[in-house]
N, C-alpha and C positions, 0 to 999 in steps of 0.2 A: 653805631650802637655801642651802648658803655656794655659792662661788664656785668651788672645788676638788671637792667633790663634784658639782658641774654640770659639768663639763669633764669627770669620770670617767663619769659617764653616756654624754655623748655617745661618749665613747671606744668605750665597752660596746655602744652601738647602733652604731656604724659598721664595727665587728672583731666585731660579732654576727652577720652576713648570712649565718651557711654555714647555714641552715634551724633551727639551735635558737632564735636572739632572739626578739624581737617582732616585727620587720620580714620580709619575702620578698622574691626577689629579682624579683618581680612587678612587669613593666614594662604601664601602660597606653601601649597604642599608638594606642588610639581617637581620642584627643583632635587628631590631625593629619588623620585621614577626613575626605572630605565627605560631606555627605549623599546619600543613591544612591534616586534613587526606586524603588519596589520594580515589577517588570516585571510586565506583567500577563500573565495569560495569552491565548492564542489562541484564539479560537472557533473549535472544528473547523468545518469544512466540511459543509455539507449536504448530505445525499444529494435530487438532487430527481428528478423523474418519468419524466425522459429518460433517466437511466442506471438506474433501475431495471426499463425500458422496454427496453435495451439489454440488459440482465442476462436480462430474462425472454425475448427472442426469441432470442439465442444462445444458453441451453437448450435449446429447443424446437426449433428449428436444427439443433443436435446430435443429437438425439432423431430429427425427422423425416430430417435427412438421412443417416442411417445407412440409412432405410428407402426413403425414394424424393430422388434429388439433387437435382431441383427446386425440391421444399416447402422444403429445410434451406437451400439456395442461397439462396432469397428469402426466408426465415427471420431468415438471416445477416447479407443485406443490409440490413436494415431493422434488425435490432439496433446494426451495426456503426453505421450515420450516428446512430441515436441514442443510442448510447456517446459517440461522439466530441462529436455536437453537448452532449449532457449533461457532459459533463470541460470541454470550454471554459468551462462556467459554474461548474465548481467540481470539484475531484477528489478521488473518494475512492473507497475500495475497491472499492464497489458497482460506481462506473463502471470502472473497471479492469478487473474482473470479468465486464464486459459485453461492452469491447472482447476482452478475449481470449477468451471463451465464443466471440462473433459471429467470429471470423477462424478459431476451432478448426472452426465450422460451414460456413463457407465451402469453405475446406480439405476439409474431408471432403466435401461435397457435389459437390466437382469429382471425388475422387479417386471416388466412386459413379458419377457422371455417366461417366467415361471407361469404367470399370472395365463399365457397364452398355452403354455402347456397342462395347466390343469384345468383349465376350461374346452380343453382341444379330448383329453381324455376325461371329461364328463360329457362332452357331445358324446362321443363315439359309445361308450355305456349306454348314454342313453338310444342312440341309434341300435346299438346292439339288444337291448329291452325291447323296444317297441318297435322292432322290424325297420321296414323301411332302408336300411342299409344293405347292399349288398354282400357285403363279406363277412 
């Protein structure tokens, strides 16, 4: 190739670039990055014994203190400390689950407990009223 045909070349590639030429107007931008270590991921969180221990007594909580406030009250309690004590070591659903089952069973076992005691002394008034009681 002569000297004047090489110069029309270049012309042709430089006033080429609206997308028909050879070239694109594809800029790499890579070459100024650095390298990114790639992240790794997180090891979820264990469920361990305590808060599945928490989870299973504030069911039962729930359960028994519907029926008598006591059982659910100490049910409750016992879930609740090992909710809590089980999340200190690591939180996940389970124990979440646990603490708010145990505080749902607490809860209702007071509202039983009250609920049985002022209905336990409006019996006995009224026993005491209209006889039929001995004391």
């Amino acid at each position: 190739m002569d000297g004047q045909n090489m110069g029309n070349e270049q012309n042709n590639q430089n006033n080429g670039n609206n997308g028909n030429g050879q070239y694109s107007n594809y800029q790499d931008n890579t070459a100024n990055m650095y390298y990114q270590t790639p992240v790794e991921a997180a090891e979820p969180a264990k469920t361990n014994a305590l808060q599945i221990i928490g989870l299973v007594c504030g069911i039962v909580g729930i359960i028994v203190g519907c029926c008598t406030g006591l059982g659910g009250l100490i049910f409750g309690i016992i879930g609740l400390i090992c909710a809590i004590i089980g999340n200190n070591q690591g939180k996940t659903g389970v124990g979440t689950g646990g603490l708010i089952c145990s505080i749902i069973a607490i809860v209702l076992s007071i509202i039983v407990l009250i609920v049985a005691l002022v209905f336990s002394e409006a019996l006995f008034t009224y026993l005491n009223t209209y006889g039929n009681y001995p004391y």
